[in-house]
C-alpha positions in Angstrom: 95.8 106.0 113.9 92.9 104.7 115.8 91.9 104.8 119.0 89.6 101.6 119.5 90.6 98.0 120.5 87.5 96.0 119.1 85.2 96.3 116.1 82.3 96.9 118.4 84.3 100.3 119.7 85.0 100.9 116.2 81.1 100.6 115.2 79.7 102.6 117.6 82.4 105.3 117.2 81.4 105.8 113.7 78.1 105.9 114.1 78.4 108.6 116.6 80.5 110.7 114.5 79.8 110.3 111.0 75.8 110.1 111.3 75.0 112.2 108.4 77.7 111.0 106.0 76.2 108.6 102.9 77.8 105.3 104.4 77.2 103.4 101.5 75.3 103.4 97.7 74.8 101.1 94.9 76.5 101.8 91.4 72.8 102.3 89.9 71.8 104.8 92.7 69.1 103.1 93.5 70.3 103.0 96.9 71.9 104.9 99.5 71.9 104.9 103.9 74.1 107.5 106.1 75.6 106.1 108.9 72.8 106.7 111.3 70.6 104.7 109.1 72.7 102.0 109.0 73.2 102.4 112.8 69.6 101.8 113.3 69.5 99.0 110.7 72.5 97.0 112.6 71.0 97.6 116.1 67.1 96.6 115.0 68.8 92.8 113.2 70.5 92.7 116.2 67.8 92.5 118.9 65.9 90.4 116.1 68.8 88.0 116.4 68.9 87.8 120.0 64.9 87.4 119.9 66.1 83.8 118.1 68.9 82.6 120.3 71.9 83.8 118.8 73.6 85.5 121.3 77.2 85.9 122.1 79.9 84.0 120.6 77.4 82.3 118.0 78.4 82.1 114.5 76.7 84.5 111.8 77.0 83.3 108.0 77.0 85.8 104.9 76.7 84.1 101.7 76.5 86.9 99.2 78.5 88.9 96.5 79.1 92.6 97.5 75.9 94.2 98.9 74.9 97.2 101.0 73.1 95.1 103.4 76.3 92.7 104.0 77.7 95.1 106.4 74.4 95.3 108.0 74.7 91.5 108.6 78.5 91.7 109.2 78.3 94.5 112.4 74.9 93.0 113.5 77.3 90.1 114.7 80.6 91.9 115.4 79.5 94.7 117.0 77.6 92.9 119.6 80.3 89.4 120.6 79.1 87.0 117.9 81.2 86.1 115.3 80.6 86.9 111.7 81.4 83.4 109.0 81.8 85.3 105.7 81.6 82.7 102.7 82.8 82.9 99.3 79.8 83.2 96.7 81.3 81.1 94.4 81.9 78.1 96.8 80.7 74.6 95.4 77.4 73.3 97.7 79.8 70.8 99.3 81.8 73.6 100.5 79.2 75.5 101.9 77.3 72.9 103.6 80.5 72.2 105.3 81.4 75.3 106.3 78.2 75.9 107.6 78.3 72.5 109.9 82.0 72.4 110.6 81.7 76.5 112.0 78.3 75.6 113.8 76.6 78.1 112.1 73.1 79.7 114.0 71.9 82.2 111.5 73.0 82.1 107.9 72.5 85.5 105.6 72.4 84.5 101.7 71.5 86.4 98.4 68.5 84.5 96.5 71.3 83.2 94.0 73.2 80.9 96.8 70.1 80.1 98.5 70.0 77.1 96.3 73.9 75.9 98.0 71.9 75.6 101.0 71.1 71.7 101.4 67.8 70.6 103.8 70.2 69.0 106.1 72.3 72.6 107.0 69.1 74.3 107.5 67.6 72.3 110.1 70.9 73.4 112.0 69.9 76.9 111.4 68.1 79.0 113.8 67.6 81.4 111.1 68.0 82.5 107.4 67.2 86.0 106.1 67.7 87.6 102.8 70.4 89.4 103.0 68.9 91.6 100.4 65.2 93.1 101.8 66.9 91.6 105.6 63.8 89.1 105.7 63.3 86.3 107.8 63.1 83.4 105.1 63.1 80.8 107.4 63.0 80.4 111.4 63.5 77.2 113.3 60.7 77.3 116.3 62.6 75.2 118.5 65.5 77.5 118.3 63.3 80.3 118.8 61.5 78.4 122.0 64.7 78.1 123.3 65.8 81.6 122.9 65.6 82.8 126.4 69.6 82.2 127.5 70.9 83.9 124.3 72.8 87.8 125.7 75.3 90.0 123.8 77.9 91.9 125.8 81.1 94.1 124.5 83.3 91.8 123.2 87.1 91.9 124.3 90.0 92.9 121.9 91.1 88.8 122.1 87.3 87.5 121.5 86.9 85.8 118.0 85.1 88.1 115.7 85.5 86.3 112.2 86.1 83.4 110.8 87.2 82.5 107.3 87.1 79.3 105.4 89.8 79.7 102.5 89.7 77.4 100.3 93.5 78.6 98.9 95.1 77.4 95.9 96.4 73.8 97.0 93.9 71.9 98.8 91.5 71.3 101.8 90.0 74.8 103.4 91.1 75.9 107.0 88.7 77.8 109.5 91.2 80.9 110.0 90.1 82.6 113.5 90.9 86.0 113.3 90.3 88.2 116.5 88.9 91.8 117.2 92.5 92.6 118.1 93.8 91.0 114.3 91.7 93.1 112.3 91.7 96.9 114.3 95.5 96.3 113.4 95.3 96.2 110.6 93.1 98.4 110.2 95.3 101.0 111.7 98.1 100.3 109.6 96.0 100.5 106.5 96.1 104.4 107.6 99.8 104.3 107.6 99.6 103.4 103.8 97.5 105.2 102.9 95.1 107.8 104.9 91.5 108.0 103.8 88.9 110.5 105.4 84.9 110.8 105.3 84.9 112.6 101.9 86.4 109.6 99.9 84.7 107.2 98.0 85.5 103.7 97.9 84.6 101.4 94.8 84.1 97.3 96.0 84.6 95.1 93.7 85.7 91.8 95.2 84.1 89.3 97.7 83.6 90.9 101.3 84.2 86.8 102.1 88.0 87.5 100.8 90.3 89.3 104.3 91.2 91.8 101.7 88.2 93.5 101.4 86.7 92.9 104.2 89.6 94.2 106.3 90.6 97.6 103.9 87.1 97.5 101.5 84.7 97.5 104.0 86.4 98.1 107.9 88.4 100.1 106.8 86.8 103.0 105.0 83.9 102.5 107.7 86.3 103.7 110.3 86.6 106.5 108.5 83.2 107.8 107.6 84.0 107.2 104.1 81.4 105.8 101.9 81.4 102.9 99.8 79.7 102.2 96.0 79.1 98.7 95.4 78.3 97.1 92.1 75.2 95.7 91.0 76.1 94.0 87.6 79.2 91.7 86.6 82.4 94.2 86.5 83.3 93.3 82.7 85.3 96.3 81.3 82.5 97.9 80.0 80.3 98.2 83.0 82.8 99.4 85.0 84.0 102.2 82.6 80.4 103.2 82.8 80.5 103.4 86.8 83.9 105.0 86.6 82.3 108.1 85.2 79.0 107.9 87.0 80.2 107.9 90.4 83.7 108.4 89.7 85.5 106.7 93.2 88.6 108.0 95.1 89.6 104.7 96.2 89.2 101.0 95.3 91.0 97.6 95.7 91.8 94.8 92.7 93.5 92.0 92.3 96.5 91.5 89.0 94.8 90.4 86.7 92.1 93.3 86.9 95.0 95.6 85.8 97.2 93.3 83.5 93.5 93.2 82.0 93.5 96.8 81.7 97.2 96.8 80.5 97.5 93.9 78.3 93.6 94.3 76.5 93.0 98.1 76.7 96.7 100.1 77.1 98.9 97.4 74.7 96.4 97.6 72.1 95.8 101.4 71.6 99.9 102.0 71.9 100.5 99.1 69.0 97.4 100.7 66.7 99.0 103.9 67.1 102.3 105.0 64.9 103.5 107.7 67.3 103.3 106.0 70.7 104.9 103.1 68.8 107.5 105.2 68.4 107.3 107.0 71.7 107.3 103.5 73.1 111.0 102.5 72.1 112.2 106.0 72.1 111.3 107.7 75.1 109.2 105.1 77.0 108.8 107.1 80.3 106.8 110.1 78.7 104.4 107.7 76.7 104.0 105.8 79.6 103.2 109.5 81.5 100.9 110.6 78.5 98.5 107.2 78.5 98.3 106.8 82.2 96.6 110.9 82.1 93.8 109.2 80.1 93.5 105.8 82.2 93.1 108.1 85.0 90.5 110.1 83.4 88.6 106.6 82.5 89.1 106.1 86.4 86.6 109.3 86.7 89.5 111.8 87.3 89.5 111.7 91.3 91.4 108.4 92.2 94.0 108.6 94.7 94.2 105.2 95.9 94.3 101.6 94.2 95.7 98.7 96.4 96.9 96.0 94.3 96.7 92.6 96.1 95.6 89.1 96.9 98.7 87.6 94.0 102.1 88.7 93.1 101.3 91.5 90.0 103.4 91.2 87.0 106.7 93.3 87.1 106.1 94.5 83.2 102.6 96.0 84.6 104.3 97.2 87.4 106.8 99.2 85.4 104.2 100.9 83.3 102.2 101.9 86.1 105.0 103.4 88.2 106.5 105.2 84.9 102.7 106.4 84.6 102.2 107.7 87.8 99.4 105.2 88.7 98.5 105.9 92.8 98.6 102.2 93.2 99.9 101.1 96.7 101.3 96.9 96.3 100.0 95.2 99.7 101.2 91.7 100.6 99.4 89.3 102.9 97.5 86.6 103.8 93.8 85.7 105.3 95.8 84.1 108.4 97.3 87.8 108.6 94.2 89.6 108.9 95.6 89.9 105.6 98.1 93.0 105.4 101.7 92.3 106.1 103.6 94.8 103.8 103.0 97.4 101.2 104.8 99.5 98.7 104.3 102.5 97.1 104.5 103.7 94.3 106.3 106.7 94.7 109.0 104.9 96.6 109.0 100.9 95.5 111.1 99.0 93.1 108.8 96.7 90.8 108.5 93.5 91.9 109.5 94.3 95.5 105.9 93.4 98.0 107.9 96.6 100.1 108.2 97.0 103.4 106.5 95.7 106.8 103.2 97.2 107.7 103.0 98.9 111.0 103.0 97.1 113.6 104.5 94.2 111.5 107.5 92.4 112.3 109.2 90.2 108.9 112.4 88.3 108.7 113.5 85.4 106.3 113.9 81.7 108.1 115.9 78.8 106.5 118.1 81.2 104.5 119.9 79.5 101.5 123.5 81.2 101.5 124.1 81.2 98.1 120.7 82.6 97.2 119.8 84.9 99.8 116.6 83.4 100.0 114.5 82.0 102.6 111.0 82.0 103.9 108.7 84.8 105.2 108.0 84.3 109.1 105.6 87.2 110.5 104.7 88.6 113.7 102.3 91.1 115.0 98.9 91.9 116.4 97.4 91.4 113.1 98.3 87.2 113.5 95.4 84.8 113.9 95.8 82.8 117.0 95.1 79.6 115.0 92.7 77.5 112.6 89.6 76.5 114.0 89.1 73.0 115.6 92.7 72.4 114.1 95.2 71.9 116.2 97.2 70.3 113.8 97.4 72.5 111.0 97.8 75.2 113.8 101.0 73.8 115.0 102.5 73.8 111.5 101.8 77.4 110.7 104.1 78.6 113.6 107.5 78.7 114.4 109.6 77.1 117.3 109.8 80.7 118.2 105.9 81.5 117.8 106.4 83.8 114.0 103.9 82.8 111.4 105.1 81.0 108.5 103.6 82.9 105.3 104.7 80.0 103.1 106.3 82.1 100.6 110.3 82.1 99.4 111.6 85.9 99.4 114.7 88.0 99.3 115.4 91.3 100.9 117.5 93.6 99.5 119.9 96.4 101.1 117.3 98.9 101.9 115.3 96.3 103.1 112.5 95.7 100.8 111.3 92.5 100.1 110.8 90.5 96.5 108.6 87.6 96.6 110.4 84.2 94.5 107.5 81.9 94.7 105.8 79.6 97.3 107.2 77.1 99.2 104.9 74.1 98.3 105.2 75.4 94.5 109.0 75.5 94.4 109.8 72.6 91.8 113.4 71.2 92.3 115.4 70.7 88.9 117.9 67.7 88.4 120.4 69.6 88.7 119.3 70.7 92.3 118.2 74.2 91.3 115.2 75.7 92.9 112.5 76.8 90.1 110.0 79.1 91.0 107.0 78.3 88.2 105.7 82.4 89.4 108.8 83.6 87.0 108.5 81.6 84.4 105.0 82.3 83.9 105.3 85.9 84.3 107.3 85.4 80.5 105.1 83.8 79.6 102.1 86.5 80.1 104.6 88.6 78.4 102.8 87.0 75.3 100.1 89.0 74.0 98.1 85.8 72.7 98.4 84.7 76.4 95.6 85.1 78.7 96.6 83.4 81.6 98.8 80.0 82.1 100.1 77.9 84.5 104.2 75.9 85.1 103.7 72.3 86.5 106.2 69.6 86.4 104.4 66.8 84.9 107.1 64.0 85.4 110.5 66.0 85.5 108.8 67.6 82.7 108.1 71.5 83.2 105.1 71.7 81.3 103.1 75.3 80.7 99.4 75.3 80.6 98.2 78.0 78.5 94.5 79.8 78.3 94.6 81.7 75.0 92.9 84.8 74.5 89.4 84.4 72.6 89.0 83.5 69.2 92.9 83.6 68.3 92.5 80.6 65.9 89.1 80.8 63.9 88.1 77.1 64.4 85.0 78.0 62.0 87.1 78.8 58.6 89.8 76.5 58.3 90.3 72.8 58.0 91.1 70.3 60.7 94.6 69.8 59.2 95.3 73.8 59.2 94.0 73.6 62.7 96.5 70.8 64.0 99.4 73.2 61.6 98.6 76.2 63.8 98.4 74.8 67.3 101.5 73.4 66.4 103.0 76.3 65.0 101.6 79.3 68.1 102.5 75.9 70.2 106.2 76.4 69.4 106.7 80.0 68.7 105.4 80.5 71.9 107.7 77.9 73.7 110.6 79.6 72.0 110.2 82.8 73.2 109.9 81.4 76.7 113.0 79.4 76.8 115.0 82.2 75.0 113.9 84.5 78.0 114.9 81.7 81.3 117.5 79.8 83.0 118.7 76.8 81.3 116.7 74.9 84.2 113.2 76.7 83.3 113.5 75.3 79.9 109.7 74.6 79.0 109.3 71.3 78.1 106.1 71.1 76.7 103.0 73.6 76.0 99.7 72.9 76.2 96.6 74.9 75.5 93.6 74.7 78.0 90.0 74.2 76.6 88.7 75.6 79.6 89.6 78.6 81.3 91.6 78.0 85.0 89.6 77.0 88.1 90.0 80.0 90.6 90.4 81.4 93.8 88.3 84.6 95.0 91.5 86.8 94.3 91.4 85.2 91.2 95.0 83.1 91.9 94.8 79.7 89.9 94.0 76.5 92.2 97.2 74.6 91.2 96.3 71.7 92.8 93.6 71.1 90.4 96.7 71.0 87.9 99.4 68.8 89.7 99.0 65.9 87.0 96.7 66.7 83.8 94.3 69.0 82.7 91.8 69.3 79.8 94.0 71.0 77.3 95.0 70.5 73.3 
């Protein structure tokens, strides 16, 4: 439980109390600052930033992958009434430059690699831009600074803005979500509810601090702890991280799916199909395989992890079932960036797979529009944790909430008797057959994924056609040693046994159509969801 109402309470608290404590580290070692170090790091950019204007309520932008120094940049802002502007790395130019223009953006932080994102015209808006790795001033506006002398900082109140985020989601235009001091301590103190960390644990981060997710239970949350926090300084391919897993060897770390399906389907498929025995232990008694290879994927997690929160996309229930059988500490949390993001969780111990659990605490769910035959109807939300709206957006605002003021989340769900909820698909995804059946594409293509020659892939309705758009793993046809006439043969061939075994395993009304291969892989979200949008009509494919 905690016992602050801003994150400027919540900075100075753990500054106070966890001074000594390695606050965080790179994967390489080659760098590591307590929590009085970083104290005095924070305060220092701070008075630097008010030297240049940007006072209280101005907008801070970080434009980086997952650094030490991002925190620096996030609490020099937070801590003291501005408001941090976090920005995903891997946002086009376009993207940036408008974020930076439509937020009104004083002071930009960026990495040397997004630097280049950064158009003339945005940074004659700027008061400032430093490098968010050494902290240096890169570039200063002097009439910004000449102006400087009304900028002040002053402790922020629990319903000030402290961040906003620009998502650019999976269907469309981004939105400026406001989320307030009060929206992420919340959630912050119901992350303890699911799952209580302390200033001995240590936190791996691996996805963008620009993404609620971590930012709210990667980086706030371990902070409010004294708990320290290992970033990476390379790409996280498998072989990298098994490498960091034993060097540092974390207690605690976040993902998304497709991290662990990775895992499951590349790594833990592979080694139980090569082997005779666990073939046989697989049909036979499933459970105790399942117990004896999740003992070595924890020792490949360094032996000490006692936390791995699963979000950001509904995980496949066949991973699911293996890592629950294996006794896998994952936690499933549910949630969106409007949400601050956490909403609901499940744990392992306790959950059904496929059920996103129950409410957070603090969280209030129920299910609107409920179809009586199905049982199913759309999340509504309410708590602490809800943003008060989109920036400059009363529009979009408007549509988000109820008559009755609840959040709409957006997503179809069903609750069960003990009151756990199971995720069906999103509204705006929903695809409505001839016959008047609702199709959720997130079932059909968790068959499909079932596939082992399946990498990833995609349901769209393509004309009253449902139509599957499939990335292949690598180098499952060798392209190099046959003809173009075998080549056409076994498209055509994987091309149907695949859409057989999907339309032996659905409804009548989830009968694939057609199946096409993708040339290129999907274009994706932070969490690493596919931007469906992109997809609505055609895509490269073969």
């Amino acid at each position: 439980m905690v016992n602050f109402e801003t994150l400027s309470q919540l900075y100075a608290s753990s500054v106070a109390a966890y001074g000594d404590n390695m606050m965080n580290m790179t994967a390489d070692r080659s760098f590591s600052r307590t929590y009085r170090e970083f104290g005095s790091v924070v305060d220092e950019l701070s008075q630097k930033l008010l030297a240049q204007g940007v006072g209280y309520g101005s907008k801070v932008a970080i434009l980086s992958a997952g650094h030490p120094n991002w925190s620096a940049a996030f609490f020099a802002s937070v801590a003291f009434g501005r408001v941090a502007v976090p920005i995903l790395p891997d946002f086009s130019a376009n993207e940036v430059n408008n974020v930076l223009s439509h937020s009104e953006t004083k002071v930009l932080f960026v990495s040397k690699r997004c630097l280049a994102k950064v158009s003339e015209e945005a940074r004659a808006g700027l008061a400032a831009i430093y490098d968010i790795e050494t902290l240096e001033l890169i570039y200063e506006n002097s009439q910004s600074v000449a102006e400087a002398g009304t900028a002040v900082v002053c402790e922020p109140s629990a319903d000030d803005l402290a961040v906003l985020i620009y998502t650019s989601g999976t269907t469309g235009t981004a939105k400026g979500v406001m989320l307030t001091h009060r929206n992420i301590v919340a959630n912050v103190d119901a992350a303890y509810d699911v799952f209580s960390i302390d200033k001995n644990a240590l936190m791996l981060s691996m996805l963008p601090l620009a993404h609620a997710y971590e930012l709210s239970l990667g980086m706030i949350y371990p902070f409010s702890a004294g708990a320290g926090v290992c970033y990476l300084t390379k790409a996280p391919v498998p072989s990298y991280l098994m490498k960091v897993f034993q060097d540092i060897r974390p207690t605690a770390m976040l993902i998304v799916p497709l991290i662990i399906e990775k895992i499951y389907n590349g790594v833990v498929m592979p080694k139980i199909r090569k082997s005779k025995v666990l073939t046989w232990m697989n049909q036979h008694c499933n459970s105790i395989m399942c117990r004896l290879v999740g003992r070595e994927v924890m020792k490949a997690f360094g032996g000490r992890m006692e936390f791995i929160g699963i979000g950001g996309a509904k995980p496949d229930v066949y991973v699911e079932r293996f890592l629950k059988k294996a006794h896998i500490p994952y936690r499933i949390g549910y949630g969106l960036t409007e949400c601050a993001p956490l909403l609901s969780f499940s744990c392992w111990e306790t959950t059904v797979p496929g059920s996103i659990g129950w409410p957070a605490k603090g969280v209030e769910l129920r299910l609107d529009n409920v179809n009586p035959e199905t049982g199913e109807g759309e999340i509504v939300a309410r708590g602490a944790n809800i943003m008060p709206g989109y920036y400059k957006d009363p529009e979009r605002t408007a549509k988000a909430f109820t008559a009755d003021g609840w959040f709409r989340t957006n997503d179809l769900a069903a609750m069960d008797a003990k009151g756990r909820f199971y995720i069906k698909g999103r509204l705006n995804n929903m695809i409505l057959s001839a016959s008047g059946e609702n199709i959720y594409p997130e079932e059909i293509e968790n068959v499909i994924k079932q596939i082992p020659e399946v990498e990833d892939a995609i349901v769209v309705n393509w004309g009253g056609k449902l139509v599957a758009l499939v990335k292949t793993v690598d180098n499952i046809i060798d392209f190099g040693h046959i003809s173009e006439a075998q080549t056409k043969e076994k498209i055509e061939e994987l091309r149907e046994t695949m859409r057989t075994y999907i339309n032996q395993r659905v409804k009548s009304s989830s009968q694939i159509g057609m199946l096409q291969f993708m040339t290129e892989p999907f274009n994706k979200t932070a969490t690493l969801k596919i931007r469906r949008f992109l997809y609505a009509e055609t895509a490269p494919a073969i």
